[in-house]
N, C-alpha and C positions, 0 to 999 in steps of 0.2 A: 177675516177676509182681507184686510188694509194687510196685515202682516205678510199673508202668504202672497198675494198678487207685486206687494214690496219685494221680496226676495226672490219670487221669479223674474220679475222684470232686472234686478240685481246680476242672477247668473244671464240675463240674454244680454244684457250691457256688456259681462266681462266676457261672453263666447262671441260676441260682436264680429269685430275681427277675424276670430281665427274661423268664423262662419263663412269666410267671401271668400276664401282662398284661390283654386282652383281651374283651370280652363285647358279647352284647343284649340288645335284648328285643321284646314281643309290638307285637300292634294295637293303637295309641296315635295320637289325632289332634291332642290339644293342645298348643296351644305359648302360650305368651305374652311378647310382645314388646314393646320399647321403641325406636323408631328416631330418632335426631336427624339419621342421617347417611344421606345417598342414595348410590345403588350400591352399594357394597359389604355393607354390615347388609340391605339388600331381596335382593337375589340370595344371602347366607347363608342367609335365614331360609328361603325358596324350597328352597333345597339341604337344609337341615336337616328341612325338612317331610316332604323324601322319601327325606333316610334316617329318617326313622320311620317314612315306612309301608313303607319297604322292612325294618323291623324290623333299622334296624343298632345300635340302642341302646334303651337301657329308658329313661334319663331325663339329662337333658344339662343346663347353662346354659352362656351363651357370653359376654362382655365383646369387642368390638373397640373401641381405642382409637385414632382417626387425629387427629393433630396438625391436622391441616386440614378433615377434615371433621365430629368430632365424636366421638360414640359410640353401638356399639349394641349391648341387651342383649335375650338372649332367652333364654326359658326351655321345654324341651320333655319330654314324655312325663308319668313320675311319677317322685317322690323314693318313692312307695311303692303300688305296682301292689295290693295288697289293698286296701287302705282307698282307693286312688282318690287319693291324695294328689300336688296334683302340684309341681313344685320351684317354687323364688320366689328372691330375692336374697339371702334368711335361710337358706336350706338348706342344711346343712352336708354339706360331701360330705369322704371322705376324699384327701387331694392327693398321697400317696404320695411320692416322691421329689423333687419341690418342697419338700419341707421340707428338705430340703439344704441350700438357696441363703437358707432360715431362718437354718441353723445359721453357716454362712460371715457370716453380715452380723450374728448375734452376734459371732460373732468377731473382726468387723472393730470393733467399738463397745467392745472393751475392750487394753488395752496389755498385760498379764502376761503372757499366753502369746504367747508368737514364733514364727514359721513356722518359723526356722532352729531350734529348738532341738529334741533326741530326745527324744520321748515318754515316756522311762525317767523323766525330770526330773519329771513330772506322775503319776507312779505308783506305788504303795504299795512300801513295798520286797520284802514276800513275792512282790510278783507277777515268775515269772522273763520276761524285757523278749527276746523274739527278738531277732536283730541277721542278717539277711540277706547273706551274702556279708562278714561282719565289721563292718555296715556298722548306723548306729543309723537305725532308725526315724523319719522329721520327724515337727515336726506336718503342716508343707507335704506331705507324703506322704498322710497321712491324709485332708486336702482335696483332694488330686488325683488318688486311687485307684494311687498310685504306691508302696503301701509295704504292703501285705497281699492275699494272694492266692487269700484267701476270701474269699467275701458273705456268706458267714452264719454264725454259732459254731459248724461243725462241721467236724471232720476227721479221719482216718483213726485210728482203735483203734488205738495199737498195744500189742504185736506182732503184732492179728491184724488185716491191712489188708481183710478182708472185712466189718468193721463199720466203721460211723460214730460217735464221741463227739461229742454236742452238748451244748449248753451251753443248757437254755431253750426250746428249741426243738423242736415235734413235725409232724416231717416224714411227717406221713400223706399219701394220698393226695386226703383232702379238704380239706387247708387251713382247717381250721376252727380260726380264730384260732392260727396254729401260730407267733404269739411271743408271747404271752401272759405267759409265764413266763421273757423275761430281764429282765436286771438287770445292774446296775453289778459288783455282784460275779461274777455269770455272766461277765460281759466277762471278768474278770483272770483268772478259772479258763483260758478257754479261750486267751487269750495267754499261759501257762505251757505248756499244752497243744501249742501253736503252735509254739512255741519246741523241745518235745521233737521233733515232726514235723520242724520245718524242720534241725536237728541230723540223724535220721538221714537224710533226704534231700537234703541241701544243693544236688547239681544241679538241683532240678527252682525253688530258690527264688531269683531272680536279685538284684543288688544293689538296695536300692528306690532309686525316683525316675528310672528309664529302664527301666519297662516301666507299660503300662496294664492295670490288673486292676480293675475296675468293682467298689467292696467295699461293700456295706450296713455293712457290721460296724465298719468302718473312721472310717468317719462317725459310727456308733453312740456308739463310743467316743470319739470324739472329742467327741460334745456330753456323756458322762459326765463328761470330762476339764472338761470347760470349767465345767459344773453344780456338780462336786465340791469346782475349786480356787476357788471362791465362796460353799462353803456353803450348797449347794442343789441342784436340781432343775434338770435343765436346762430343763424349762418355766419354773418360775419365774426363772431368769435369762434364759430368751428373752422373758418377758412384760414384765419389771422393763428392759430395754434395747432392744427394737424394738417388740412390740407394740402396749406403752402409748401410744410416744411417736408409733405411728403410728396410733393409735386402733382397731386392729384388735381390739375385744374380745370378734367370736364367734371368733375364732382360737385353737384349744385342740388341747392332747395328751389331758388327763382330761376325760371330758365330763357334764354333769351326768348324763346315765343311771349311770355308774358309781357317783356318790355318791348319787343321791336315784331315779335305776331311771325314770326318764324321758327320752327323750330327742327330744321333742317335731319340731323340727329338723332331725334327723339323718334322713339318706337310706339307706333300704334299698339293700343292695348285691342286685344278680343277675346270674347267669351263665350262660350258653347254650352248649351242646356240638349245635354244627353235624351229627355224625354220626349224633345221635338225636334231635337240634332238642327236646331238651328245656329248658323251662327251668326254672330253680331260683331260690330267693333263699340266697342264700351269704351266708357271714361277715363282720360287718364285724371289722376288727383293732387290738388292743391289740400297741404295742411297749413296755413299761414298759424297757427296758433300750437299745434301739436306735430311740429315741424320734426323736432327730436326721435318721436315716437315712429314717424314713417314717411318721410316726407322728402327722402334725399336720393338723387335718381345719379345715375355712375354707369361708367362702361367696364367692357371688361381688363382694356388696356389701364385705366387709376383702376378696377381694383386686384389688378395684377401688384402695383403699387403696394396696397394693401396687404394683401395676403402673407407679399414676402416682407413687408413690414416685421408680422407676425409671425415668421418664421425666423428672419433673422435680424432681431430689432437690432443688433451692433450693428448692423448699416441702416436700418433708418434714419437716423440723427437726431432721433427721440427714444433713443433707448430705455430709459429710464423709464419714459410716461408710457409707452408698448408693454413694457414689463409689469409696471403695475397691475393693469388692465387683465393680465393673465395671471394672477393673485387668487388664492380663496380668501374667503371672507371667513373664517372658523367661527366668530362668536354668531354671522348671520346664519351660517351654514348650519348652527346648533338653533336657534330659536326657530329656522325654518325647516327643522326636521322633531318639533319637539312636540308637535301636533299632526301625527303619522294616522290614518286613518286603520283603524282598528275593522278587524273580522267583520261584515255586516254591516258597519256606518257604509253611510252616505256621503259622499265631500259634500256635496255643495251642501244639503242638508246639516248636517254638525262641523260645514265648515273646519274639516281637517283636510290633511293632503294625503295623496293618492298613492303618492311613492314619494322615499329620498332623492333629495336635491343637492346637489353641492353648489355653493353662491359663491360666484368668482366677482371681481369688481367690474370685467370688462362684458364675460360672457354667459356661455349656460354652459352646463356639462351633467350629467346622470352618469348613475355607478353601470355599469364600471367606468372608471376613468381616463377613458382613450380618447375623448376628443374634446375639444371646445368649438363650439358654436354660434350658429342664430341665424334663423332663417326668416323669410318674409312674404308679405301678398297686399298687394291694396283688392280694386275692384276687379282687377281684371291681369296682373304680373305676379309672379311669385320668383324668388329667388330663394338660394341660399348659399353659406358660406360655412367652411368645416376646416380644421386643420387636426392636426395629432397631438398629442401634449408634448410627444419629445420632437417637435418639430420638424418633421422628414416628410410630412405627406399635408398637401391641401387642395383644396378645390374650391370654385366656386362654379355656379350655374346659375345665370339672367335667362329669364324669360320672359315675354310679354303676353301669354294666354294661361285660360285654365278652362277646366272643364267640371262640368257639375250635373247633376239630375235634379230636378226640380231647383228647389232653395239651397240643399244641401253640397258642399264641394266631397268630390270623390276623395281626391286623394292630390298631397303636395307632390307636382311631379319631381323641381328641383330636387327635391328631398330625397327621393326616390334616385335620384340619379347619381349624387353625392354620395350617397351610403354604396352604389352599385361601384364605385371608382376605388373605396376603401377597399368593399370586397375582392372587386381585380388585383389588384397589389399586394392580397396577402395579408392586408389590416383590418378585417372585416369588426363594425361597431357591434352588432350584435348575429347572435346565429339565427339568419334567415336571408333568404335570398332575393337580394332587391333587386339586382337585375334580373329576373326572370317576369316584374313588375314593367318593364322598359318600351 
């Protein structure tokens, strides 16, 4: 009974996240556009016209970047349905798990901490350091969701497996700002915590670095780690080594509402539940503690910055650390394909993986190998971000809704809209038609 109610509460911790994704919104005709490129940017703006008035989103911007024919930017709905406000190039949306590929390209801009080395090296000595199957924690783990097997600081009470111990975190049913309250310190609590779980359950916790467990927390910690052994904040060492040097300056963790109660910029979030087709404006969210993992809000104009970063890191002026970031990991890429889920298994059950992955240092990518990515959602925004490997095609798409039925989210629209921009172009990811989704 303790075992199996442990390892369910296990898989709902790591689908946590990717559970909220989702949202729309109401009757909205506005959009505003900028086209330099024909076909592709004309037949989006077309499509995105009519998912608003098909009310598949409250408020969007889109970036396509094509090597050849230019680029096009457009802007739809509102950043704020009461006051009528609607998005521009300045509007900060939150990016959700795109800050990820933040955190890895800090980490590729500095030399002290090493992929190969366990994470005990970088951590206080009260805090007790799990070890999985005898086996030390990477950092390489932590970047490739291969070494913790929760998303979020919570895990099973014990001795009474019918409670949850979080750490920071209020897992209500409305999501209203429910990490508000981690921290750096909240991290260590709950990897002592972790550590007692993983002891008396040792089967259900496999050796890290050949199984794929999707961890917010994971990442979390790891921009703690990165922040602390430099005497700061992990914003300010991601501001002080990528941002600056890429000019990104409305790219923020703290945002001036917090300190001066304004936040002029920033885009309401909303949420729509299909079953009552009501809709709401929902929380925007603070990670003070799991900042890395999701917590960094951007416009389209820094992350137009970005993208062409990524496309053409010889003008970034961090070419080298751009480049890293878009690197396989071969020895990760073999241990986390070395536990492939057989005919009949189960993942979560035997804890193998679903399909091949290839582990890059910065991004995600699946066979076939046409694009690198990562895409995001807090409680109520979703984006994503895509380019091509031989660097001629990228997009990105902010949002600030989603839409769901009941508990469960339909479907990533950004996602949807990203894959449909490949398919106009003639680069489609895989054979299916995403804009007929739109």
């Amino acid at each position: 009974m303790r075992l199996m109610i442990l390892h369910q509460l296990g898989d709902e911790m790591k689908q946590f996240i990717a559970l909220i994704l989702v949202f729309t919104f109401s009757h909205f005709s506005f959009a505003s556009v900028s086209v330099r490129q024909e076909g592709v940017g004309q037949r989006m703006n077309a499509l995105l016209l009519e998912g608003l008035s098909k009310e598949k989103y409250a408020g969007l911007s889109i970036l396509v970047i094509d090597a050849e024919a230019g680029e096009f930017v457009g802007h739809y709905g509102y950043r704020d349905i009461e006051k009528k406000l609607v998005p521009d190039s300045d509007t900060q949306y939150e990016i959700g798990s795109i800050s990820k590929t933040f955190l890895r390209l800090a980490m590729a801009s500095q030399s002290q901490i090493k992929l190969l080395d366990p994470i005990s090296k970088y951590l206080p000595s009260t805090v007790r350091v799990p070890k999985p199957s005898g086996k030390d924690i990477l950092i390489r783990d932590l970047m490739t969701h291969t070494g913790i097997k929760f998303s979020v600081p919570c895990t099973v009470r014990l001795p009474d497996p019918n409670d949850l111990k979080c750490f920071g975190v209020n897992l209500d049913a409305d999501l209203v700002d429910p990490y508000k309250n981690t921290s750096r310190e909240n991290n260590y609590k709950f990897l002592t915590e972790y550590s007692y779980t993983l002891e008396e359950f040792p089967e259900y916790f496999t050796e890290p670095g050949i199984f794929y467990s999707y961890s917010n927390f994971g990442t979390g910690l790891l921009g703690e780690i990165l922040g602390e052994q430099n005497g700061s904040s992990f914003e300010e060492f991601l501001r002080k080594q990528v941002l600056e040097k890429l000019g990104m300056n409305d790219t923020k963790i703290e945002m001036p509402c917090d300190v001066y109660g304004s936040c002029e910029n920033l885009a309401q979030v909303y949420s729509k539940n299909l079953a009552t087709d009501n809709w709401k404006q929902a929380s925007v969210w603070h990670l003070p503690g799991l900042s890395a993992a999701g917590g960094i809000r951007s416009t389209i104009s820094d992350m137009k910055k970005y993208l062409l970063a990524q496309m053409r890191p010889e003008t970034s002026g961090i070419q080298e650390t751009v480049e890293k970031t878009q690197e396989i990991l071969p020895e990760a890429t073999r241990l986390l394909n070395s536990n492939i889920c057989k005919e009949g298994e189960q993942q979560h059950a035997d804890m193998c993986n679903p399909s091949p992955k290839e582990a890059y240092y910065g991004w995600e990518s699946v066979s076939p190998q046409t694009v690198l990515y990562h895409g995001g959602a807090t409680g109520a925004s979703q984006a994503m971000m895509m380019f091509s490997h031989d660097r001629t095609f990228g997009v990105v798409v902010l949002s600030n809704s989603k839409v769901g039925k009941g508990e469960n989210t339909l479907y990533h629209y950004p996602n949807d809209v990203a894959l449909c921009a490949f398919q106009l172009a003639g680069k489609p990811v895989v054979d299916y038609d995403f804009c007929s989704r739109l």
